[in-house]
N, C-alpha and C positions, 0 to 999 in steps of 0.2 A: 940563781936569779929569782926574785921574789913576781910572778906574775896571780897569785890566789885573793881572791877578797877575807875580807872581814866574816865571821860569826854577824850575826846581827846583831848581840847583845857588847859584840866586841865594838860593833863599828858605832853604834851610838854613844859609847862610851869616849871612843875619839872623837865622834862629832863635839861632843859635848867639849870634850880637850880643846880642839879648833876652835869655837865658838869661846872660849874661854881667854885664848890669849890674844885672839883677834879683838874680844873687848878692851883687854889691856892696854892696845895701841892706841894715842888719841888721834883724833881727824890731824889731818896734815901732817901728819910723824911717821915716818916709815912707811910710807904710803906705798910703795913697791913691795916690802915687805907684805903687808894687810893683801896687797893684790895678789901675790901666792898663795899667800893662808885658804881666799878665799878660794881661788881656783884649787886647791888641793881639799877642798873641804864640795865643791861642786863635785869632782872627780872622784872622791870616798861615794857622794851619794850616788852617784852614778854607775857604779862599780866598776871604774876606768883603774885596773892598781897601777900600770903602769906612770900614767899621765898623774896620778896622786901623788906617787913617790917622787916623779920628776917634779913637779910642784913643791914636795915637802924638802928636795933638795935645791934648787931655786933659791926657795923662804931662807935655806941654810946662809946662802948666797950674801943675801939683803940684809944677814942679820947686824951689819954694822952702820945700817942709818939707824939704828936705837943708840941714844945718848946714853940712857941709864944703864950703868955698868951692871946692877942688880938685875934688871929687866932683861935684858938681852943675854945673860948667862940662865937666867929662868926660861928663855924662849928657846935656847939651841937645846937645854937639857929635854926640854917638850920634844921638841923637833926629831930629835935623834930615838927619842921613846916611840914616838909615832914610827919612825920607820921601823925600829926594831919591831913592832907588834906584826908588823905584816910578813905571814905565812912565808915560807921557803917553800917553792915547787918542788 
């Protein structure tokens, strides 16, 4: 079970990842989606891993209010990288 934070060099480099595909989403589009993003991008800065990973699996969740086929296999491949990063206890 993955409960370790981030490197810091590590975790802004997600931040950065998060921040990235959350712009990708536009207003009104996946709106539940973007509401995980964010909460798992609150929860990285906070150094909640648990509440982040639940978050980053959520987002997994939501990934089929995205229309574009191209987008949303962009977003689960992010997604699944994000949790890979995080630490094993």
């Amino acid at each position: 079970m993955r409960h370790l934070t981030l490197a810091p060099k590590e975790r802004e480099a997600d931040l950065a990842r998060l921040d990235e595909v959350i712009g990708c989403l536009k207003d009104g589009e996946a709106d539940l989606l973007k509401e995980h993003l964010q909460s798992a991008r609150e929860y990285l800065l906070g150094a909640m891993p648990g509440e982040y990973l639940m978050s980053l699996e959520w987002a997994g969740t939501a990934l089929d209010t995205v229309s574009n086929g191209d987008l949303r296999r962009r977003l689960e491949k992010t997604l699944i990288e994000l949790i890979d990063d995080m630490p094993e206890r």
